[in-house]
BANUMI-279724 format. One record per residue (C-alpha): residue in three letters; x, y, z. Coordinates in nm, 4 decimals. Layout:
<bators>
+-----+----------+----------+----------+
| res |        u |        v |        w |
+-----+----------+----------+----------+
| Ala |        X |        Y |        Z |
...
+-----+----------+----------+----------+
</bators>
This chain:
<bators>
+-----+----------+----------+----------+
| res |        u |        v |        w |
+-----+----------+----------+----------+
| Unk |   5.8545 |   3.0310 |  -0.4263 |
| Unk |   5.5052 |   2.9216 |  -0.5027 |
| Unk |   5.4496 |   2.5572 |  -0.4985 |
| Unk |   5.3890 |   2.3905 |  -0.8475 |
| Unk |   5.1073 |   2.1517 |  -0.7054 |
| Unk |   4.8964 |   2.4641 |  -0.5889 |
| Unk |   4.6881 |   2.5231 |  -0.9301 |
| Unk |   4.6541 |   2.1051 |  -0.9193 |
| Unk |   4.5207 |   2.1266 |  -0.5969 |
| Unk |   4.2713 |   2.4490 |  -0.6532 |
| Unk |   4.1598 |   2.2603 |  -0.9692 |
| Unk |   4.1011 |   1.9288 |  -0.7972 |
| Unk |   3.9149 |   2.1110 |  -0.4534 |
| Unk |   3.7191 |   2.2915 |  -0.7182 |
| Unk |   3.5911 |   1.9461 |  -0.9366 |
| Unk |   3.5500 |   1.7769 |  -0.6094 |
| Unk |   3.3121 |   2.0367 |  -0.4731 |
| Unk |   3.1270 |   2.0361 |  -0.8055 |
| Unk |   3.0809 |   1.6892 |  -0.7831 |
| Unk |   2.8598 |   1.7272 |  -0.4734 |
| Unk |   2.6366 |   1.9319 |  -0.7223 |
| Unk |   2.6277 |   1.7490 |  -1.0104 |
| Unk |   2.2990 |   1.5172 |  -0.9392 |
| Unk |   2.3035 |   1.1839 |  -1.1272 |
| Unk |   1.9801 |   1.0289 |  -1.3230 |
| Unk |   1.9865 |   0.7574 |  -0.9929 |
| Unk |   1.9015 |   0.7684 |  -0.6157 |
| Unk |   2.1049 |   0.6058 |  -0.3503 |
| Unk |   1.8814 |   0.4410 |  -0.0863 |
| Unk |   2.0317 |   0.2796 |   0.2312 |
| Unk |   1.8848 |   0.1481 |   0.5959 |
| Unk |   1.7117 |   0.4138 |   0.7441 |
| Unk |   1.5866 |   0.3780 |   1.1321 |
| Unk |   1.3242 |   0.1750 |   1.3005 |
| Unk |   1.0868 |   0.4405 |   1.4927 |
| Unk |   0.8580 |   0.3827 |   1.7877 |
| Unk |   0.5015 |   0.4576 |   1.7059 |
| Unk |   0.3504 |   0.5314 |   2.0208 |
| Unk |   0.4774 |   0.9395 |   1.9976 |
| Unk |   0.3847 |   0.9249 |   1.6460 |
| Unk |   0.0156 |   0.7904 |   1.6535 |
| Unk |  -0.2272 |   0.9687 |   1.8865 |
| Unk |  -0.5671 |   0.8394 |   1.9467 |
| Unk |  -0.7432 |   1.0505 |   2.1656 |
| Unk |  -0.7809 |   0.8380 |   2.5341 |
| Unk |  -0.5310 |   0.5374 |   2.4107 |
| Unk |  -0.4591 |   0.3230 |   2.6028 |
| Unk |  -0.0598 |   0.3623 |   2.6824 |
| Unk |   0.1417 |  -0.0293 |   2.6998 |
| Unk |   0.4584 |  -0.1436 |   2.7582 |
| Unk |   0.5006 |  -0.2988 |   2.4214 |
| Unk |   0.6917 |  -0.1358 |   2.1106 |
| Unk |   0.5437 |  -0.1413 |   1.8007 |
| Unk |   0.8134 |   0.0373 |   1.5531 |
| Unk |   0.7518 |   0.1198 |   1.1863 |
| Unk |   1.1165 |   0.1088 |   0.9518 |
| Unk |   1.2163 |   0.3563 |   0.6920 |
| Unk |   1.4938 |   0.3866 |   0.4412 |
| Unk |   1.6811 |   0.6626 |   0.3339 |
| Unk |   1.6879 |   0.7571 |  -0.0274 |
| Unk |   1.8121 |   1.0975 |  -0.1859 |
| Unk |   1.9274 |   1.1642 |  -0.6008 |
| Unk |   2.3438 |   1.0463 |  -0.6392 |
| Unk |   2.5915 |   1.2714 |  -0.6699 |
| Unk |   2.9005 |   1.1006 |  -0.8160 |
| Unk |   3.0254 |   1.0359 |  -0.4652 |
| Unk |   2.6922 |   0.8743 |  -0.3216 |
| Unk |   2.6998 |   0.6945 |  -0.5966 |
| Unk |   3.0545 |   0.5092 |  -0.5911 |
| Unk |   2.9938 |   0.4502 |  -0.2204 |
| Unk |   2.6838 |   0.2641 |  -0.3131 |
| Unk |   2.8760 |   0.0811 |  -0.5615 |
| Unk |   3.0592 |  -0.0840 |  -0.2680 |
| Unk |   2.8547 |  -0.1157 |   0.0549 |
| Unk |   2.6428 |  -0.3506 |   0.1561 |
| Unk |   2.2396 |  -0.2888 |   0.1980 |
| Unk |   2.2871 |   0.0369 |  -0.0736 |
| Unk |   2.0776 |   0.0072 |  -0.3913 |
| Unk |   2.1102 |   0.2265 |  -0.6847 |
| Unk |   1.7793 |   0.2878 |  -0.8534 |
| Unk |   1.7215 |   0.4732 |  -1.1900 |
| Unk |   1.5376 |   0.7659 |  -1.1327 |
| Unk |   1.2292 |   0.6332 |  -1.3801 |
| Unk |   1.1865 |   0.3369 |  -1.1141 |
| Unk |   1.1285 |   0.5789 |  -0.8638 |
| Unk |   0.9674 |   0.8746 |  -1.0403 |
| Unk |   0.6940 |   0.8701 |  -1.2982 |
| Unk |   0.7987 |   0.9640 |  -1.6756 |
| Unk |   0.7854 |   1.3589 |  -1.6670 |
| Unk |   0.7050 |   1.3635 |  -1.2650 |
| Unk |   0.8849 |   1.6734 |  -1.1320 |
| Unk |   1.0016 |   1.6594 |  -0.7543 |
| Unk |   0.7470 |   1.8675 |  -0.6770 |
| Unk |   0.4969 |   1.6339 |  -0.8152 |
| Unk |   0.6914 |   1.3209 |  -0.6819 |
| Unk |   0.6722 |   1.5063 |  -0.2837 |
| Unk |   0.2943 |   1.6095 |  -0.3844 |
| Unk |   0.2431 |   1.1808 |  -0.4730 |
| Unk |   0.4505 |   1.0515 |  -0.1825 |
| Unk |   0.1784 |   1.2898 |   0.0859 |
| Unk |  -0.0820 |   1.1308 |  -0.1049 |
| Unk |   0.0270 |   0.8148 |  -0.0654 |
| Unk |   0.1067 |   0.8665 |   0.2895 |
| Unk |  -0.2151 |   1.0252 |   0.3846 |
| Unk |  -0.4353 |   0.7421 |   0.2259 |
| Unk |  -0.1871 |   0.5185 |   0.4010 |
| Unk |  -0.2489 |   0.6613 |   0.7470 |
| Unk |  -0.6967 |   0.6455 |   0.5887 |
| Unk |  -0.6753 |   0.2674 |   0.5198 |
| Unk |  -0.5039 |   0.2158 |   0.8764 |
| Unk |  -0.7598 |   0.4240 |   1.0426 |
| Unk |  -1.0557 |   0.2164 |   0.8465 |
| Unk |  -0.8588 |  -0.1287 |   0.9096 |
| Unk |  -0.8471 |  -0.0694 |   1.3158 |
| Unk |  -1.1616 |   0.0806 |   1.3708 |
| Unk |  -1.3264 |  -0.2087 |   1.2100 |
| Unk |  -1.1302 |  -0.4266 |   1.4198 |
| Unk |  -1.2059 |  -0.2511 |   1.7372 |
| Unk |  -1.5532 |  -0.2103 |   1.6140 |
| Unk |  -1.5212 |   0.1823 |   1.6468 |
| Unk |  -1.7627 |   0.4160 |   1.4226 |
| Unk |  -1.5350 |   0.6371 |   1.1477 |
| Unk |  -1.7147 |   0.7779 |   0.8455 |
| Unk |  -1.5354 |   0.9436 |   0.5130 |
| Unk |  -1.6417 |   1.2713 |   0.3632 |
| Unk |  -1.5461 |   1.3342 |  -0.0120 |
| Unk |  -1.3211 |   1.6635 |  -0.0519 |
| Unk |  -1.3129 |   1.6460 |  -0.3933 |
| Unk |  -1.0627 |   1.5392 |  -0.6685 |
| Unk |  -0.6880 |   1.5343 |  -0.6142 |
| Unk |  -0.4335 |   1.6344 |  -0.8665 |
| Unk |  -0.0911 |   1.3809 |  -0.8816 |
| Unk |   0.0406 |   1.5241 |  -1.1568 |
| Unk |  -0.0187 |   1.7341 |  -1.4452 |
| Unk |   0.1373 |   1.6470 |  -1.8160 |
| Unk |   0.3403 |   1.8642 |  -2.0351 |
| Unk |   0.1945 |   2.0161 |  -2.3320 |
| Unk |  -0.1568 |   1.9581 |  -2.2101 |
| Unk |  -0.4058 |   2.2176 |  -2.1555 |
| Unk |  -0.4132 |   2.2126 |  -1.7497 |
| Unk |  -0.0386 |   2.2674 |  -1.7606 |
| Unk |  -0.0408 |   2.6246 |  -1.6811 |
| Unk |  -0.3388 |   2.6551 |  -1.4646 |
| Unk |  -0.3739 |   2.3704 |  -1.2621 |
| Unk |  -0.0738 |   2.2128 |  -1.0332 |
| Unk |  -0.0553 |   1.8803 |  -0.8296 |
| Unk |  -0.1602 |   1.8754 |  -0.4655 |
| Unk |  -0.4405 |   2.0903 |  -0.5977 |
| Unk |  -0.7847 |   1.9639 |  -0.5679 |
| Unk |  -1.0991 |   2.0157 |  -0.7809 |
| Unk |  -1.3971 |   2.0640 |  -0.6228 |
| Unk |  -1.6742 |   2.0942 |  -0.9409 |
| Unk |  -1.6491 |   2.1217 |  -1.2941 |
| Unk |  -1.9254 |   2.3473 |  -1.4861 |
| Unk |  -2.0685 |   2.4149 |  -1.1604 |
| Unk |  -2.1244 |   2.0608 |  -1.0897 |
| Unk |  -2.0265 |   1.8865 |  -0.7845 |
| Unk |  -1.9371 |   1.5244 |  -0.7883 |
| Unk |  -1.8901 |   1.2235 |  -0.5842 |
| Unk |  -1.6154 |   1.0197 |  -0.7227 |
| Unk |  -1.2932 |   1.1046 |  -0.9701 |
| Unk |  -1.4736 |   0.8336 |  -1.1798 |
| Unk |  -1.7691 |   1.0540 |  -1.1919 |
| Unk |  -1.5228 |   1.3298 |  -1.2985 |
| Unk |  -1.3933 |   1.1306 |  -1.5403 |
| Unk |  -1.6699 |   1.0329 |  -1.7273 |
| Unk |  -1.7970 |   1.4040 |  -1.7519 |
| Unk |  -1.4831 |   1.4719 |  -1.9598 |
| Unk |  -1.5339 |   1.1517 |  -2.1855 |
| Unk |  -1.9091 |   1.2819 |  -2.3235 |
| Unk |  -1.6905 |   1.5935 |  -2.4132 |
| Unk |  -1.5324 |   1.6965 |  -2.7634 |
| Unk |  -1.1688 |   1.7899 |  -2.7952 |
| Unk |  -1.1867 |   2.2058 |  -2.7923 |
| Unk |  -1.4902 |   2.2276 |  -2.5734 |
| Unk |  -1.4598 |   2.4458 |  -2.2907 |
| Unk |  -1.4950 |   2.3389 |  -1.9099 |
| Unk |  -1.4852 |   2.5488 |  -1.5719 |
| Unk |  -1.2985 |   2.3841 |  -1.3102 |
| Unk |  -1.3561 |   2.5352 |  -0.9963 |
| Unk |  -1.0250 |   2.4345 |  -0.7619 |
| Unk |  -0.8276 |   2.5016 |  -0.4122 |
| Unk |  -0.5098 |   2.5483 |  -0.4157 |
| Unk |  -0.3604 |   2.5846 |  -0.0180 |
| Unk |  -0.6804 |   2.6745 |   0.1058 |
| Unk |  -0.7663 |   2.9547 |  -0.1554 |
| Unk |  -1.0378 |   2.9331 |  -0.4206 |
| Unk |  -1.0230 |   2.9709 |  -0.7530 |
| Unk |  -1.2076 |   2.8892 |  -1.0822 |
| Unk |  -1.0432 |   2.8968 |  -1.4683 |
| Unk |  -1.1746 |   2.8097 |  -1.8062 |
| Unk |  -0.9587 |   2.5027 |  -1.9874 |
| Unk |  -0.9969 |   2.3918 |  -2.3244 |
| Unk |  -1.0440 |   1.9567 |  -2.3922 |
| Unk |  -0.7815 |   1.8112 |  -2.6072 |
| Unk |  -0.6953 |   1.5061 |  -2.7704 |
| Unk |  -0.4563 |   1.3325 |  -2.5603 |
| Unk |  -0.2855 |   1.1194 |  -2.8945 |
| Unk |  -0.3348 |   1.1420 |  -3.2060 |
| Unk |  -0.4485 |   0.8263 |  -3.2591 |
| Unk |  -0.6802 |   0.8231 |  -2.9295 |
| Unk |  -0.9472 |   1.0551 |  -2.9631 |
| Unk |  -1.0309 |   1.0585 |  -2.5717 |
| Unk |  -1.0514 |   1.4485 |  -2.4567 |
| Unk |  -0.8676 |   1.5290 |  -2.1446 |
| Unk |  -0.7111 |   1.8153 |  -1.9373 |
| Unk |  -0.3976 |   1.6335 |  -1.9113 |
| Unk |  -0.3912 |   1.5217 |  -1.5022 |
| Unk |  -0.3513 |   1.2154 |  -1.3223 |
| Unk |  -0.5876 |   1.2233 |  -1.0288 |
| Unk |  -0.7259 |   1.0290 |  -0.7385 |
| Unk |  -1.0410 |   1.0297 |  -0.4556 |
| Unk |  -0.9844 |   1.3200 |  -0.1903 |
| Unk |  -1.1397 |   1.2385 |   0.0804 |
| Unk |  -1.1489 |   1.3073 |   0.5067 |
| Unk |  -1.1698 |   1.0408 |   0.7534 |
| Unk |  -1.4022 |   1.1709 |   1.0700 |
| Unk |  -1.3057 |   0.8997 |   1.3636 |
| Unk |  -1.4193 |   0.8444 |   1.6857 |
| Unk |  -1.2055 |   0.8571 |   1.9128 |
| Unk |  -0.9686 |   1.0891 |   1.7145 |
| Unk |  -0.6839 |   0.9960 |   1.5370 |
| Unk |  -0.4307 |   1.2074 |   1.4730 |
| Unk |  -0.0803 |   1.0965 |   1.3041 |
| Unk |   0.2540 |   1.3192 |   1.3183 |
| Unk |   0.4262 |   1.1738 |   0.9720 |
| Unk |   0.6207 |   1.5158 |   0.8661 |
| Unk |   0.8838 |   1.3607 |   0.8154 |
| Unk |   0.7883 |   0.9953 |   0.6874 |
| Unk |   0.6752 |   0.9662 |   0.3061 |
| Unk |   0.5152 |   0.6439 |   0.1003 |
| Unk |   0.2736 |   0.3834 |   0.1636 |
| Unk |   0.4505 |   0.1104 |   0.3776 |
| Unk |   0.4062 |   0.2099 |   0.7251 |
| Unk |   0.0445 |   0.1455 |   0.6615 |
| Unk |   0.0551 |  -0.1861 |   0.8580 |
| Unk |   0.2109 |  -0.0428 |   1.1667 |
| Unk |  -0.0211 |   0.2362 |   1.1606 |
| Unk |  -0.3137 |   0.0048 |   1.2085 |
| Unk |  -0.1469 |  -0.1870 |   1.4591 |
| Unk |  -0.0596 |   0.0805 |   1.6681 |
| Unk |  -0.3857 |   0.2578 |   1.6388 |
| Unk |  -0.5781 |  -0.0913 |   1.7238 |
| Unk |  -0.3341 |  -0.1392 |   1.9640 |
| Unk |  -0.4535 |   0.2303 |   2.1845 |
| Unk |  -0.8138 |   0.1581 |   2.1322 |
| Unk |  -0.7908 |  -0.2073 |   2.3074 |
| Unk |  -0.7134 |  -0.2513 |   2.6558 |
| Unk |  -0.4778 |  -0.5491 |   2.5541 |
| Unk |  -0.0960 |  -0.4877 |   2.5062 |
| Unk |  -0.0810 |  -0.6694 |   2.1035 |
| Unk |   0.2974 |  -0.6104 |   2.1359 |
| Unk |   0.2728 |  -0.8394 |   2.4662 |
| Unk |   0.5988 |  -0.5905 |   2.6183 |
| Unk |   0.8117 |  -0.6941 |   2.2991 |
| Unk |   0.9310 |  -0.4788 |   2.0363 |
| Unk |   0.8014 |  -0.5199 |   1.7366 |
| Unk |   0.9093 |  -0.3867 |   1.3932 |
| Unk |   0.7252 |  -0.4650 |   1.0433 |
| Unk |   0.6793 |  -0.2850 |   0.7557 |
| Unk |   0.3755 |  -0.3224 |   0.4310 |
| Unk |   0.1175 |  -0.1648 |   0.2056 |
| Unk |  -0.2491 |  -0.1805 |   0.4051 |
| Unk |  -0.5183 |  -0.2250 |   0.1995 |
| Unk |  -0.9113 |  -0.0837 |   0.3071 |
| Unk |  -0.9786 |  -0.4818 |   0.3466 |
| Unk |  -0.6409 |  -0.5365 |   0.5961 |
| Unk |  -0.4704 |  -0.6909 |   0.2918 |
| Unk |  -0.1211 |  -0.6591 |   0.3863 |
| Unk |   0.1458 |  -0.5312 |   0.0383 |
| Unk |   0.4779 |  -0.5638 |  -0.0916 |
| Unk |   0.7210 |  -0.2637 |  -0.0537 |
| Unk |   1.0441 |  -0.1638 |  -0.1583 |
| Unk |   1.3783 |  -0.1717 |   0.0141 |
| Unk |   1.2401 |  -0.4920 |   0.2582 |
| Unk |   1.6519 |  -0.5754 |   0.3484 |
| Unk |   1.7548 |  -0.2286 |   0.3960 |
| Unk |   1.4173 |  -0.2213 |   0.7043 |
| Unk |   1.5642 |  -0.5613 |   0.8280 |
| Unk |   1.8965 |  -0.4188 |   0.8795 |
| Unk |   1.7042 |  -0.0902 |   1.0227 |
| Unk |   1.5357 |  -0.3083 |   1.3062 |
| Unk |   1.7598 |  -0.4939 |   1.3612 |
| Unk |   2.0080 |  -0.2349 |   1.4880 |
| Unk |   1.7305 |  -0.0891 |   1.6905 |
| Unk |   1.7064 |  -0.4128 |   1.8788 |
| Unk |   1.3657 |  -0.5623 |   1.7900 |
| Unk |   1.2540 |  -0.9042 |   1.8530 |
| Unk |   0.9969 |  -0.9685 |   1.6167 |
| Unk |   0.9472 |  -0.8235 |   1.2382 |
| Unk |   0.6086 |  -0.8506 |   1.0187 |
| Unk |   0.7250 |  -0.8773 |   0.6501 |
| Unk |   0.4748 |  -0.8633 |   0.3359 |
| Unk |   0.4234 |  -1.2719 |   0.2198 |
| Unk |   0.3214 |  -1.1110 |  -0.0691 |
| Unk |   0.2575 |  -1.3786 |  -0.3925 |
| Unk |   0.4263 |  -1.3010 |  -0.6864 |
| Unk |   0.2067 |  -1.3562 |  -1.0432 |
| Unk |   0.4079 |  -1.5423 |  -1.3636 |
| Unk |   0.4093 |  -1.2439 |  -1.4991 |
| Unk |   0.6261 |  -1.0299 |  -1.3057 |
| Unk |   0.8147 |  -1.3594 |  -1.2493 |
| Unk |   0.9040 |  -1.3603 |  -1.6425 |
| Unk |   0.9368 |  -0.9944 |  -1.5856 |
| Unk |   1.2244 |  -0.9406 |  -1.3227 |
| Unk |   1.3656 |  -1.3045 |  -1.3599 |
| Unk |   1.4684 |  -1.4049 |  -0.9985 |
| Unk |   1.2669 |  -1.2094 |  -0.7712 |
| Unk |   1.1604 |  -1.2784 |  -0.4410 |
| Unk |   0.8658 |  -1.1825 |  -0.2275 |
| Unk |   0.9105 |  -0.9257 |   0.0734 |
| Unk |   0.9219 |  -1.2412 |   0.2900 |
| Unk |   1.1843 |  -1.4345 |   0.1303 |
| Unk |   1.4137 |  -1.1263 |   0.0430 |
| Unk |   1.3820 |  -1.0408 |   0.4606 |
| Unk |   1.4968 |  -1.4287 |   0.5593 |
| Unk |   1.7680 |  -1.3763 |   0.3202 |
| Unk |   1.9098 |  -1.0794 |   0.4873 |
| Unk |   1.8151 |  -1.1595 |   0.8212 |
| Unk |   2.0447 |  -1.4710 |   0.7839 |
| Unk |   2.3093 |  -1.2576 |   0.6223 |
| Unk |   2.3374 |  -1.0357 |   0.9139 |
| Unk |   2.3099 |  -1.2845 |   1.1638 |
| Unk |   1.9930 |  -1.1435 |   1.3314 |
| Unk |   1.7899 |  -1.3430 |   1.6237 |
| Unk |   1.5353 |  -1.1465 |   1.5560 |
| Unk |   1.2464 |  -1.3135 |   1.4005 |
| Unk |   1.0983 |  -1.2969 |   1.0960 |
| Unk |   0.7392 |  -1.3612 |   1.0760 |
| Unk |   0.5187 |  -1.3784 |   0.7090 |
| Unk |   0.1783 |  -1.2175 |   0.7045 |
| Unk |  -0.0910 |  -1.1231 |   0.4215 |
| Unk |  -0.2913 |  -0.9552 |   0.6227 |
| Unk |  -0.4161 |  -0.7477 |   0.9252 |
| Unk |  -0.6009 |  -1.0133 |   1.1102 |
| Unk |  -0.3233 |  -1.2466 |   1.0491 |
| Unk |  -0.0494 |  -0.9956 |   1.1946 |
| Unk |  -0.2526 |  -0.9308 |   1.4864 |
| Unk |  -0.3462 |  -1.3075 |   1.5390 |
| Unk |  -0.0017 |  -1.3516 |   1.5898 |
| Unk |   0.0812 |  -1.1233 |   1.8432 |
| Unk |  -0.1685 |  -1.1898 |   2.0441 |
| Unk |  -0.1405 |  -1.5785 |   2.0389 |
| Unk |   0.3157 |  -1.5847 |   2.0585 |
+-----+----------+----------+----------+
</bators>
């Protein structure tokens, strides 16, 4: 006799594995892992030290319903809206295309903050203009795509996306332009007609967001294996670890040392997200010392998001939480990170 539960069961197994499917408008991010940077930066003759210098990550993918209600009850999980993590109309195409770019000009500003430290020669070559993302109902929506970049514009080559920019401006809505492109290393060039971008603004446009491309010549070389690693805030690692092979000195004095933070061109160190989930991260991995952002806050983002804390504050917190010896040390910038190894 067939049991009565059987259809019950076949429905539920069914619902269940649809769940697993059905993406939510939210991602799930958690502690990630603390990873040593020595196999991941390469400078060409580095020096090789005992030290550790680790960079921390988190792990973040879209909710299904059952990421979700296990975020809803651990500790060190934070549900995020997918419009505070992706632009309004960003595809995941174009949010993987921003997160390179963000990485790659990461891994520039780390190169240009160490060499200047180390007083090693580096020069940057402009590439042309780089396409973030491209807006719906706007004429470069069919032709152009991000991660492509534009290399000249009615045959004219230029030297900044500002330059670019204000070649468009002296233009009139329905005027024609040739942009001349690359698109994974093959050439093209296509016509695109100027619009209007509201109608109330009477600004032409193509309808992209874009930024500088540009190539950082070093020497020594400097070569970075970040495949797997997206986002800005390893960017003060990198330029530790990169100072760190070009000097004889071991900055990480044998220690292991984990940190995390935007670098800036000037070694201006930033705020990040997800500051508790990287304590918890190097923590488990056993390090002794972690850099956190002392970013400063303005009023208005403090009348904005009522109770936040900077990167610094939010890391104590949790460090305290989980009981931690590790300690916690504030910087603002490059200089002031490395002053501190060097002198504790």
């Amino acid at each position: 006799m067939r049991n009565k539960w059987t259809p019950f069961a076949v429905i539920l197994l069914m619902v269940m594995i649809a769940a697993t499917f059905i993406r939510l408008p939210y991602y799930v991010t958690k502690p990630g892992d603390a990873h040593d940077l020595d196999p991941i930066v390469e400078v060409a003759g580095g020096d090789d030290d005992p030290g550790t210098l680790m960079l921390t990550t988190i792990k973040m993918g879209q909710a299904n319903i059952f990421a979700y209600a296990l975020a809803s009850f651990r500790d060190y999980e934070e549900i995020l809206p997918v419009n505070d993590v992706r632009s309004p109309h960003e595809s995941d195409e174009e949010y993987n295309v921003r997160q390179k770019y963000l990485m790659d000009n990461s891994q520039q500003n780390a190169v240009t903050v160490a060499f200047d430290a180390a007083k090693k020669p580096y020069e940057l070559l402009y590439k042309g203009i780089y396409i973030l993302n491209v807006f719906p109902d706007m004429p470069a929506e069919k032709i152009l795509k991000a991660g492509d970049r534009i290399i000249a514009i009615d045959g004219k080559e230029f030297e900044s996306s500002q330059q670019f920019t204000e070649y468009i401006k002296s233009k009139q809505p329905g005027e024609e332009v040739a942009i001349k492109f690359v698109r994974d290393e093959d050439e093209d060039e296509q016509k695109i007609k100027l619009k209007q971008f509201t109608e109330t603004d009477s600004k032409p446009g193509i309808g992209i967001s874009l930024t500088d491309d540009r190539e950082l010549i070093s020497k020594p070389k400097v070569k970075l294996h970040t495949e797997t690693i997206g986002g800005p805030s390893a960017g003060l690692m990198f330029s530790l670890e990169i100072y760190n092979q070009l000097v004889k000195e071991d900055i990480a004095n044998g220690r292991k040392i984990a940190g995390t933070g935007t670098i800036a061109p000037d070694g201006t160190v930033g705020r990040i997200g997800g500051i508790s989930q990287k304590i918890v991260a190097a923590d488990k991995a056993g390090a002794e010392i972690f850099l956190a952002p002392d970013d400063e806050l303005s009023e208005e983002i403090k009348k904005k998001v009522p109770g936040i804390q900077s990167n610094y504050q939010e890391a104590v917190i949790t460090g305290k939480e989980i009981g931690t010896s590790m300690k916690i040390v504030p910087v603002k910038t490059f200089n002031e990170a490395l002053t501190y190894l060097m002198n504790n």
